[in-house]
C-alpha positions as CSV (number, residue, x, y, z in Angstrom):
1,X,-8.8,23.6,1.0
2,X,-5.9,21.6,2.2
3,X,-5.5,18.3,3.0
4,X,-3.0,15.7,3.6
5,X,-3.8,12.8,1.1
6,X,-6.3,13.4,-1.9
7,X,-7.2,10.4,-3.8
8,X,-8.9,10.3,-7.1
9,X,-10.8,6.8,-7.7
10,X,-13.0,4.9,-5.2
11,X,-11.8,1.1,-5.8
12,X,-9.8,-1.0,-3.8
13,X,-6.9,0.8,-3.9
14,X,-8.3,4.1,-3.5
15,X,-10.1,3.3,-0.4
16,X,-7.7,0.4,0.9
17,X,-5.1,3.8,0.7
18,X,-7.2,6.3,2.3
19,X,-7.6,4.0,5.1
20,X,-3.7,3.5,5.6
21,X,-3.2,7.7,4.7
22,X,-5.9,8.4,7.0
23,X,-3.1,7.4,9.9
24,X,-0.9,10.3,8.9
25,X,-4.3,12.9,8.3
26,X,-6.8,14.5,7.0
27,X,-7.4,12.4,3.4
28,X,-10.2,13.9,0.7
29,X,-11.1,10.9,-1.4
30,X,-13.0,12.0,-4.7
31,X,-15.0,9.6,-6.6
32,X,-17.3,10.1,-9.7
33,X,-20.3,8.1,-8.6
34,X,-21.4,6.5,-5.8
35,X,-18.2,5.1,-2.9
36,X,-18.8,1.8,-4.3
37,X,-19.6,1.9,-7.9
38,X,-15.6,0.8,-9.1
39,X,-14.6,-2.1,-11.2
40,X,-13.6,-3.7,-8.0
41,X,-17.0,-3.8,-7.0
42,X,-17.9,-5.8,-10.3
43,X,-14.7,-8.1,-9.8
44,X,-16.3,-12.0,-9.8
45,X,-13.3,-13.8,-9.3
46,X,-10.7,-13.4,-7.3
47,X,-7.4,-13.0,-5.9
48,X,-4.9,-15.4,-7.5
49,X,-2.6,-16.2,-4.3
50,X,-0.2,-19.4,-3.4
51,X,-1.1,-21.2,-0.6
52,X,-1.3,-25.1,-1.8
53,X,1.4,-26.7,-1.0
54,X,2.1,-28.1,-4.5
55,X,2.1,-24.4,-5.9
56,X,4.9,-22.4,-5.7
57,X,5.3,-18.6,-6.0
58,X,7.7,-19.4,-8.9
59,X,4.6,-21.1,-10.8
60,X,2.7,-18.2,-10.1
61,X,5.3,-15.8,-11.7
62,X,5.8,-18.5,-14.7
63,X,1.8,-18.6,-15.2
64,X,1.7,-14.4,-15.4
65,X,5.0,-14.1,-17.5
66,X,3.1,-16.2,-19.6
67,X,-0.1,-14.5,-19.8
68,X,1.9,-11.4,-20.3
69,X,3.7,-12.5,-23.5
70,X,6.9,-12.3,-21.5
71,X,6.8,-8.7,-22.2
72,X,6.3,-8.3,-17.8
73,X,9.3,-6.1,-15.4
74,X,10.3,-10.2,-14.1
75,X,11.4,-8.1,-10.5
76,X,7.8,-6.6,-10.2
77,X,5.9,-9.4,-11.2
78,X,8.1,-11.1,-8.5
79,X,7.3,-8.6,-6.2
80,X,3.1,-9.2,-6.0
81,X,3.5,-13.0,-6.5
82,X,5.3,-12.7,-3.0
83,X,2.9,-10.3,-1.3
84,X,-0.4,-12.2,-2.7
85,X,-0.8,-13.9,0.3
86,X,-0.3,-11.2,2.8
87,X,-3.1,-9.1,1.0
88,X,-5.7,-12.2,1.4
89,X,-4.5,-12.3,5.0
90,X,-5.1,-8.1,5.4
91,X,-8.2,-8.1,3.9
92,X,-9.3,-11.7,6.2
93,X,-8.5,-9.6,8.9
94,X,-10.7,-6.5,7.5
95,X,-13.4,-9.0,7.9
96,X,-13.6,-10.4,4.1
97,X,-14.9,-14.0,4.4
98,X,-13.3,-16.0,1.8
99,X,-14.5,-19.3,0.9
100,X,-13.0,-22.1,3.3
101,X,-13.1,-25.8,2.8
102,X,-14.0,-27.8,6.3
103,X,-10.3,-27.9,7.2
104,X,-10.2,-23.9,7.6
105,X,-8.0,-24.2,4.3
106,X,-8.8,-21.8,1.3
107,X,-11.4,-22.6,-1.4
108,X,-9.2,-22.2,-4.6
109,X,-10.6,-21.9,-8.2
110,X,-8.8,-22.5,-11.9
111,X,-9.3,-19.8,-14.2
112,X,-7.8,-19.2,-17.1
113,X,-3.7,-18.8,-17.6
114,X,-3.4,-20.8,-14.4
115,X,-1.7,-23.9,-14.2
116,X,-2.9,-24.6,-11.0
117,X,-6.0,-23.5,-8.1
118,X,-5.2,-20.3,-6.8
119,X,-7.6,-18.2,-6.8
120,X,-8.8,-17.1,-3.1
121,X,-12.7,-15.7,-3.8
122,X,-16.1,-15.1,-2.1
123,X,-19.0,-16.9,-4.0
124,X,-18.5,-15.1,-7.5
125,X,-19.1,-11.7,-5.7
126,X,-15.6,-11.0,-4.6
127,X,-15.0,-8.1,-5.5
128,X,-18.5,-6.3,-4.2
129,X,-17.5,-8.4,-1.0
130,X,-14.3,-6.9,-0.5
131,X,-15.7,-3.4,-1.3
132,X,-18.2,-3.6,1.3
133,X,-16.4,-4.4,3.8
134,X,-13.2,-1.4,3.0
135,X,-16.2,1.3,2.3
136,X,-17.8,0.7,5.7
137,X,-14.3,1.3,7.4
138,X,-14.0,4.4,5.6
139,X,-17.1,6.2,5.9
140,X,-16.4,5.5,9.8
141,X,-13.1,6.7,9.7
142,X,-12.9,10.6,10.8
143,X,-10.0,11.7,9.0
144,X,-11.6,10.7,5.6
145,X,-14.3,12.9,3.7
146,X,-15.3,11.2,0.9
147,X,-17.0,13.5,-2.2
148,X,-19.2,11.3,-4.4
149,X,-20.5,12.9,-7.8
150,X,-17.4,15.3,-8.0
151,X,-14.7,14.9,-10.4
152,X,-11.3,16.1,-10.7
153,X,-10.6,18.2,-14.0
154,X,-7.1,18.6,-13.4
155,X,-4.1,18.5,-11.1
156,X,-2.0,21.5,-9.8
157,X,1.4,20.9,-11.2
158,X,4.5,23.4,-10.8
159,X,7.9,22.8,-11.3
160,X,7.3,18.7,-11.8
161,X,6.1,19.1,-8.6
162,X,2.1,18.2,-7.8
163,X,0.6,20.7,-5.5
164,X,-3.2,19.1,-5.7
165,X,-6.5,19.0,-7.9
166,X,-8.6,21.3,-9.2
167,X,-12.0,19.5,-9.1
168,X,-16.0,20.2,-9.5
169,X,-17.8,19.3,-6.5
170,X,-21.7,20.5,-5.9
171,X,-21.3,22.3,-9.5
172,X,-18.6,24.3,-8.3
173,X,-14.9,24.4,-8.8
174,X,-12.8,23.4,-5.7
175,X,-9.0,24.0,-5.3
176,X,-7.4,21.2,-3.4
177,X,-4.0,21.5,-2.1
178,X,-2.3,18.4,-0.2
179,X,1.4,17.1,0.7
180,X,0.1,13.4,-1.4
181,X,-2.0,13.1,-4.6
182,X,-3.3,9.5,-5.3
183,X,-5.0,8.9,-8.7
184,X,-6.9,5.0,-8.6
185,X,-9.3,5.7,-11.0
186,X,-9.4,2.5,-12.7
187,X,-9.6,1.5,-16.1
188,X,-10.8,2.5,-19.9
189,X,-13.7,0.1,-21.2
190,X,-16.0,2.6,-21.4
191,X,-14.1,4.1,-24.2
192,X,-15.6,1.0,-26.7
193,X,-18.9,0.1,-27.3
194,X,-19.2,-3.4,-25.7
195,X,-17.7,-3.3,-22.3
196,X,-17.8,-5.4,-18.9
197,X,-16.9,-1.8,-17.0
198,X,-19.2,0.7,-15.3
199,X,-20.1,3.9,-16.3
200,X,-17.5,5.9,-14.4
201,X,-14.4,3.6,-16.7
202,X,-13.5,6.8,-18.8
203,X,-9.7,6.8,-18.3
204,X,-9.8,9.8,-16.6
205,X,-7.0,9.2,-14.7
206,X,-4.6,8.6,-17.0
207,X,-6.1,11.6,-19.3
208,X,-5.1,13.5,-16.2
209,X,-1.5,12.2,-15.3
210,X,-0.7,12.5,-19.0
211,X,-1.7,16.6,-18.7
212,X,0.4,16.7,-15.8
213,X,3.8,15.4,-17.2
214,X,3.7,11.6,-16.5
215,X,5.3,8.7,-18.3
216,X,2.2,7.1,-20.2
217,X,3.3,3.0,-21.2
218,X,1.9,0.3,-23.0
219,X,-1.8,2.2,-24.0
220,X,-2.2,-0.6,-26.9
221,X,-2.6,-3.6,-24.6
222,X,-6.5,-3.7,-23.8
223,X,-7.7,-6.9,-22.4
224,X,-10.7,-7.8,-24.0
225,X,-12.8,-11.0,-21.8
226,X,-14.2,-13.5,-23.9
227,X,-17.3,-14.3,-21.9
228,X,-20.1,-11.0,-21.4
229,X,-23.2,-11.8,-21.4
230,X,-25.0,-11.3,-25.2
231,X,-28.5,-11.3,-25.0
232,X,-29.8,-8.6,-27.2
233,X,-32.4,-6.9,-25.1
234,X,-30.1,-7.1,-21.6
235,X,-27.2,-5.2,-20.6
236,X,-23.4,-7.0,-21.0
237,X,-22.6,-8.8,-17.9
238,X,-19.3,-10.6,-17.2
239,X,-19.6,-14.4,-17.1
240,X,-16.5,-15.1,-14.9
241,X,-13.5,-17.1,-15.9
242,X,-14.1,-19.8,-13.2
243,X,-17.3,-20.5,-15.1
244,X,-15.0,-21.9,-17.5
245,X,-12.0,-23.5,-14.9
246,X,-15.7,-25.3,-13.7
247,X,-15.7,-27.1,-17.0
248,X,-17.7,-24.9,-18.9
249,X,-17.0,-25.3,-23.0
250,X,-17.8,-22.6,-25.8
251,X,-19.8,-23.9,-28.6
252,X,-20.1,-22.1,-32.4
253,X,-23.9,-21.1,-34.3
254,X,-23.5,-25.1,-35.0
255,X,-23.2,-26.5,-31.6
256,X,-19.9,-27.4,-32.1
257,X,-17.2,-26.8,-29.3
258,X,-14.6,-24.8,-30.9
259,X,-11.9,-23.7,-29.0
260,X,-9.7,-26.8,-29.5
261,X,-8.7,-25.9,-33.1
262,X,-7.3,-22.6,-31.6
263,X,-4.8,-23.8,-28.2
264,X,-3.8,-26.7,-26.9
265,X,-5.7,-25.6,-23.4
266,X,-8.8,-25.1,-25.3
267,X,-11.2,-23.1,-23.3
268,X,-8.3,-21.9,-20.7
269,X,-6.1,-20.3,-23.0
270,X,-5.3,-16.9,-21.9
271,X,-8.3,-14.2,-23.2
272,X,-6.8,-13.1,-26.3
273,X,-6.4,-16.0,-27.7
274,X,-9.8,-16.8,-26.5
275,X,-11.3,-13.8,-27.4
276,X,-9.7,-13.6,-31.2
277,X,-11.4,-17.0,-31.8
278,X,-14.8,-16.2,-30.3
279,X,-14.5,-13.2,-33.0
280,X,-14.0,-15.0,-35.7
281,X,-16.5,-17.8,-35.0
282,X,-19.1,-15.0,-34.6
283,X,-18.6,-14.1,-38.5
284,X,-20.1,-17.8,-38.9
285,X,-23.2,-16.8,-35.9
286,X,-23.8,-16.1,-32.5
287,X,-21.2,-18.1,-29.7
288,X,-22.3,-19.8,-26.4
289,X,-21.5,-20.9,-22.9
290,X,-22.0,-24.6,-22.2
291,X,-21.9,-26.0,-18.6
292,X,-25.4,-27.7,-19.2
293,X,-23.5,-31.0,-17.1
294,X,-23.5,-29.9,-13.8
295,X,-27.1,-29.4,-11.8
296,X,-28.6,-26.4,-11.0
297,X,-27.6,-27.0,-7.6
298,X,-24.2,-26.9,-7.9
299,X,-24.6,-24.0,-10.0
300,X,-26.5,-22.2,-7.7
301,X,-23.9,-23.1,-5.1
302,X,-20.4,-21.8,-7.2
303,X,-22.6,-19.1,-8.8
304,X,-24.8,-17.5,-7.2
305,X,-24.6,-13.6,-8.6
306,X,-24.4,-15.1,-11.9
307,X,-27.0,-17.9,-11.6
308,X,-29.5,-15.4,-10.4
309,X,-28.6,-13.1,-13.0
310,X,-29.1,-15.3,-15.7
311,X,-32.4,-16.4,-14.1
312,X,-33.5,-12.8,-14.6
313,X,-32.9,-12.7,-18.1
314,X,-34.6,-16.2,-19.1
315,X,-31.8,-18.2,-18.9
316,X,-30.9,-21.3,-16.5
317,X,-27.2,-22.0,-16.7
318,X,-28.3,-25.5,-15.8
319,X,-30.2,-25.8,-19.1
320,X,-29.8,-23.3,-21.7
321,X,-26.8,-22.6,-23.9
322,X,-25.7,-18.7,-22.7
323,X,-24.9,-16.9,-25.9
324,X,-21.4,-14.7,-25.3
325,X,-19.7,-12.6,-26.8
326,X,-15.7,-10.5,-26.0
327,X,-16.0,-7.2,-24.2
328,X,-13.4,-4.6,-23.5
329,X,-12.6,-5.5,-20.0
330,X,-9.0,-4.4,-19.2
331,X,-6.5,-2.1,-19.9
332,X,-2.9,-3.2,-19.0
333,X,-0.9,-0.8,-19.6
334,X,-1.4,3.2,-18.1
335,X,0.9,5.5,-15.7
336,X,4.7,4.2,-15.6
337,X,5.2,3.7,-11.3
338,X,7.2,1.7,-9.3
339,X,5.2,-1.0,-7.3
340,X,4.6,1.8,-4.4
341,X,2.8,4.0,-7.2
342,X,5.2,6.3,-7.3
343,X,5.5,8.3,-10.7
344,X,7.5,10.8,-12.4
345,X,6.4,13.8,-10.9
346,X,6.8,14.6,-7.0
347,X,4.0,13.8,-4.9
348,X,2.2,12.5,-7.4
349,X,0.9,8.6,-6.9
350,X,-0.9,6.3,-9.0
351,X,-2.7,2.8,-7.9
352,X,-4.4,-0.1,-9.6
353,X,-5.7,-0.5,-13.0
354,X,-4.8,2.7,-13.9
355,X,-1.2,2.2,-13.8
356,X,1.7,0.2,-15.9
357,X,3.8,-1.2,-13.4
358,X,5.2,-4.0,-15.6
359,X,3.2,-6.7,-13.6
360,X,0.4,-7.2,-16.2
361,X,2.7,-7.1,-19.7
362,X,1.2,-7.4,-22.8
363,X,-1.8,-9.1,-21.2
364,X,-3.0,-9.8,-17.8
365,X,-3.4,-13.1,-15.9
366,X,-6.8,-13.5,-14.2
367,X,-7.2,-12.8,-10.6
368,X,-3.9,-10.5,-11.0
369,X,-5.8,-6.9,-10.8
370,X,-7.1,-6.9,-7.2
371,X,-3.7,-8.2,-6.1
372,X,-2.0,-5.9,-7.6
373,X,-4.4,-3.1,-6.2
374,X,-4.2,-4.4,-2.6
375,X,-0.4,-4.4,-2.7
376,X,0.0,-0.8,-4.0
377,X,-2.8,0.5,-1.8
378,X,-0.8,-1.5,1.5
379,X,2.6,0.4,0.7
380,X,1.7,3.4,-1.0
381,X,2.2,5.5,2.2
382,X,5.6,3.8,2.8
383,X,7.2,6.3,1.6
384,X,7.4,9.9,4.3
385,X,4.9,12.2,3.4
386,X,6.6,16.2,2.6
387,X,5.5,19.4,3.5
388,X,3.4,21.4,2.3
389,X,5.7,24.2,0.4
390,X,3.9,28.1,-0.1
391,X,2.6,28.4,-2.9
392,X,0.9,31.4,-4.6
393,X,-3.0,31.6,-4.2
394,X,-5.0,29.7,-6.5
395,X,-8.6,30.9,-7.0
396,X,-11.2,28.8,-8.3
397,X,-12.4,29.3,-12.3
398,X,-16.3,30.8,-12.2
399,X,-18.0,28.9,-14.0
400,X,-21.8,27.8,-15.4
401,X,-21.9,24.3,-16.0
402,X,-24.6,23.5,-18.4
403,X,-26.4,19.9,-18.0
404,X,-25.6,17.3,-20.5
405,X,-26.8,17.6,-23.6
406,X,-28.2,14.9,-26.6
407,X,-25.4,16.3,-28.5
408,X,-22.6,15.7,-26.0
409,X,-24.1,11.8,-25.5
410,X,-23.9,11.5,-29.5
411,X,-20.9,12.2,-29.4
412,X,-19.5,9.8,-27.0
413,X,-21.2,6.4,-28.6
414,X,-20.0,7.9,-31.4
415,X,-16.8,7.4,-30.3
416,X,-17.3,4.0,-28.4
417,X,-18.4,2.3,-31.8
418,X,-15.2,4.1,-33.7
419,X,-13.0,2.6,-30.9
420,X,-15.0,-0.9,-30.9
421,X,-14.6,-0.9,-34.7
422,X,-11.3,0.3,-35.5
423,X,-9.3,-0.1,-32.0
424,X,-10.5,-3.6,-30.7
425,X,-9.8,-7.6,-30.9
426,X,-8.3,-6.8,-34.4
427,X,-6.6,-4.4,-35.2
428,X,-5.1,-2.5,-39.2
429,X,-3.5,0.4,-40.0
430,X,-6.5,1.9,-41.8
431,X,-8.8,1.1,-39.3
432,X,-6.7,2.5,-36.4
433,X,-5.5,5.2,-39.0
434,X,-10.0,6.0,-39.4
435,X,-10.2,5.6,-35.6
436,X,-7.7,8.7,-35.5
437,X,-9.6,10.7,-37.9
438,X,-13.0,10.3,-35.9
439,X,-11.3,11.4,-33.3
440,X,-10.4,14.7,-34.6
441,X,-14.0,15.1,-36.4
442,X,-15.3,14.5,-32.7
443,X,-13.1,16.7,-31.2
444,X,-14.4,19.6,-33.4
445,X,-18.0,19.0,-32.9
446,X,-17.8,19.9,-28.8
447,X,-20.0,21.8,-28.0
448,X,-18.7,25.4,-25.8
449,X,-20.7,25.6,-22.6
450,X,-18.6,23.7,-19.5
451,X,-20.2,20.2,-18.1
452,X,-18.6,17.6,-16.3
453,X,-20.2,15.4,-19.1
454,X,-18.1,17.3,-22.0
455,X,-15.1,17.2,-19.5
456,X,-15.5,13.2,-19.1
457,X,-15.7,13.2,-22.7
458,X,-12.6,15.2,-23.9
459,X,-10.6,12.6,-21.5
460,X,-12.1,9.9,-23.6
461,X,-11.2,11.5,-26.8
462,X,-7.3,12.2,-25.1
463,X,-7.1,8.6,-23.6
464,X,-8.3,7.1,-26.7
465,X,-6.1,9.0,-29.0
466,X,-3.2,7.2,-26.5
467,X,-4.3,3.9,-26.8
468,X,-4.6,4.4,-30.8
469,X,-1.2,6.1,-31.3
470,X,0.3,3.4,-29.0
471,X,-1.5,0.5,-31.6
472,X,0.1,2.3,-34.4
473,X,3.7,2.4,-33.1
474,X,3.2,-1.2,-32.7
475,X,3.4,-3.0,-35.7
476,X,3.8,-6.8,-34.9
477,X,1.0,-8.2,-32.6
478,X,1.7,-9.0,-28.6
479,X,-0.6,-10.0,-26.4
480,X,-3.5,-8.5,-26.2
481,X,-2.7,-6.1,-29.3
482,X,-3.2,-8.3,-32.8
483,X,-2.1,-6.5,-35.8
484,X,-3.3,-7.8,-39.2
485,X,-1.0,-5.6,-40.9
């Protein structure tokens, strides 16, 4: 099969690219799940974007050089501070309705990191909103095929060159050739235990680049959010940042607000600092979410996915003291690209969360990952797409692919609590060096037959050995990475 643009990922920058590739032909997206099942689907927030008049773009850049621990590429971070508004405005256009005041001007929330209101949202469903409206323009969209439930083992590489992507779709190996391979596969919180990702955050993507040849940066730098949900019978849930630029306060086991013997900005410090105290309070007992001072009304109004949510779960945000608790949320570091994607290896792209463009640093402001997702997705196909070269034939493996087994599932929370354990908020040398050795154990316990689920999982185990061998290289703490010793 040959195509023009194959993209790997079904987020906001995988689909906001296939639309603009789709303009120079045929585009294959492949997506594990469902179109819309992406952590930009699950993004609450926002976009973080100047356009008050006593904000500046050079505020904006201070606020994320901050956030990253300074350890941001200042020219890139430069770079998406610039283009934020110009992605709200695209997307407006798309037919995204942002919130307005009744002077037509933006409805900007504080979150965390931020010195000032700049985050342009949609209720606290922004990111589902955004998806919506970009899925609908691709499934109309005749030069796009999209494969859901298929995954993409590996890519086609000769001579540094990438030709396309062997992947499984309808339990059958495909080869894929095509002049432009995008990966926008998103992120790796599925890899620990507690997590605010879906089920398709494996790390795939970068499991894959890394195969191919590509430069792999800054693994050790996983965001962790200080607010999921913690109820012990429900599923995490991410309790957005706003909650807390609303006023919200975290309180200790005693009912004691805690967060002002930690930073000087208290509850809207950035999330590791946030997230390290929240851990060590929970040695003492369980951590909640106050913001029992503003009405249900207002609630209902600012917070409507959440509110409801809550609800379901037998709690009223108006009334009740949420209990929290840190989750791996993001991973800031990943493929080395310029801020157009491009990486190492000709015709080889990568967008998004999946990537290490030196905006994020050591730790990422909020409201900074669909930016930088709609700016690399917007210029991606700046540069001209080549030709196809010849290329010997390449037939497809036969293979049985067995269903997923018990074992195989094992396996993998075996993993997730090794990662959660020994790879999270805090981090030592034996415990990373004990996260290394599951690894291997788990490594020799796969089972034989093929299945996507055993492929998903050896990704894990390669992404994970990354992020761990990154930690250990790193002995003082930045960021989002804390070292003990």
């Amino acid at each position: 099969m040959i195509y023009d643009v194959v993209i790997i990922g079904s987020g906001l920058a995988g689909l906001n690219s296939a639309l603009h590739a789709s303009k120079y032909g045929r585009v294959l997206v492949i997506t594990k799940a469902k179109l819309l099942e992406s952590n930009s689907r699950y993004a609450q927030g926002g976009i973080a974007a100047v356009f008050q008049h006593h904000d500046s773009f050079q505020k904006h850049i201070k606020d994320t050089l901050i956030a990253g621990a300074y350890h941001n590429d200042k020219k890139a971070v430069k770079y998406f501070v610039e283009q934020a508004p110009k992605i709200i405005t695209m997307l407006q256009k798309q037919g995204v309705h942002f919130e307005k005041t009744s002077h037509g001007e933006f409805l900007q929330n504080q979150e965390a990191g931020h010195e000032y209101r700049r985050i342009v949202h949609a209720g606290d469903h922004t990111g589902l909103s955004i998806m919506q409206v970009v899925a609908q323009k691709v499934l109309a969209d005749k030069n796009i095929t999209v494969w859901e439930n298929s995954f993409a083992k590996d890519l086609i590489v000769n001579n540094k060159t990438c030709r396309g992507v062997l992947a499984i779709h309808k339990k059958k190996y495909a080869v894929v050739l095509a002049r432009r391979i995008i990966i926008a596969t998103g992120g790796v919180g599925q890899l620990y235990e507690y997590t605010t990702n879906p089920a398709v955050t494996t790390g795939d993507g970068i499991a894959l680049a890394a195969r191919a040849g590509c430069r792999i940066r800054d693994m050790e730098f996983i965001q962790f959010h200080p607010t999921a949900f913690a109820e012990d019978k429900s599923p995490l849930f991410l309790i957005s940042e706003t909650v807390r630029g609303e006023g919200a306060k975290l309180l200790n086991s005693k009912g004691q607000r805690f967060m002002t013997k930690y930073h000087k900005s208290a509850e809207l410090a950035p999330r590791d600092v946030v997230s390290r105290a929240m851990y060590e309070e929970q040695k003492k007992g369980p951590v909640y979410l106050d913001i029992r001072h503003k009405s249900a009304q207002e609630l209902r109004e600012k917070f409507p996915t959440i509110f409801k949510y809550l609800k379901k779960h037998g709690y009223d945000l108006s009334k009740d003291l949420v209990p929290v608790t840190p989750a791996a949320h993001y991973l800031c570091g990943g493929i080395v690209t310029n801020v157009r994607g491009k990486t190492n290896i000709t015709n080889l792209y990568a967008l998004g969360e999946v990537t290490c463009t030196g905006l994020q640093g050591a730790n990422r402001l909020a409201s900074n990952s669909l930016l930088e997702a709609g700016v690399m997705s917007e210029h991606v196909m700046d540069d001209p797409l080549p030709q196809i070269k010849k290329t010997h034939s390449l037939v497809p493996p036969i293979s049985d692919f067995k269903m997923a087994s018990k074992k195989l599932s094992l396996l993998r929370k075996k993993l997730q609590k090794s990662m959660w354990i020994n790879v999270g908020i805090i981090r030592t040398r034996n415990l990373l060096t004990n996260a290394k050795k599951q690894i291997r154990e788990i490594q020799k316990q796969l089972p034989e037959n093929e299945s996507i689920e055993k492929f998903e999982l050896q990704d894990m185990l390669q992404t994970s050995g990354m992020i761990i061998e990154a930690a250990l290289k790193r002995k003082k703490s930045l960021g989002a990475h804390y070292r003990k010793n």
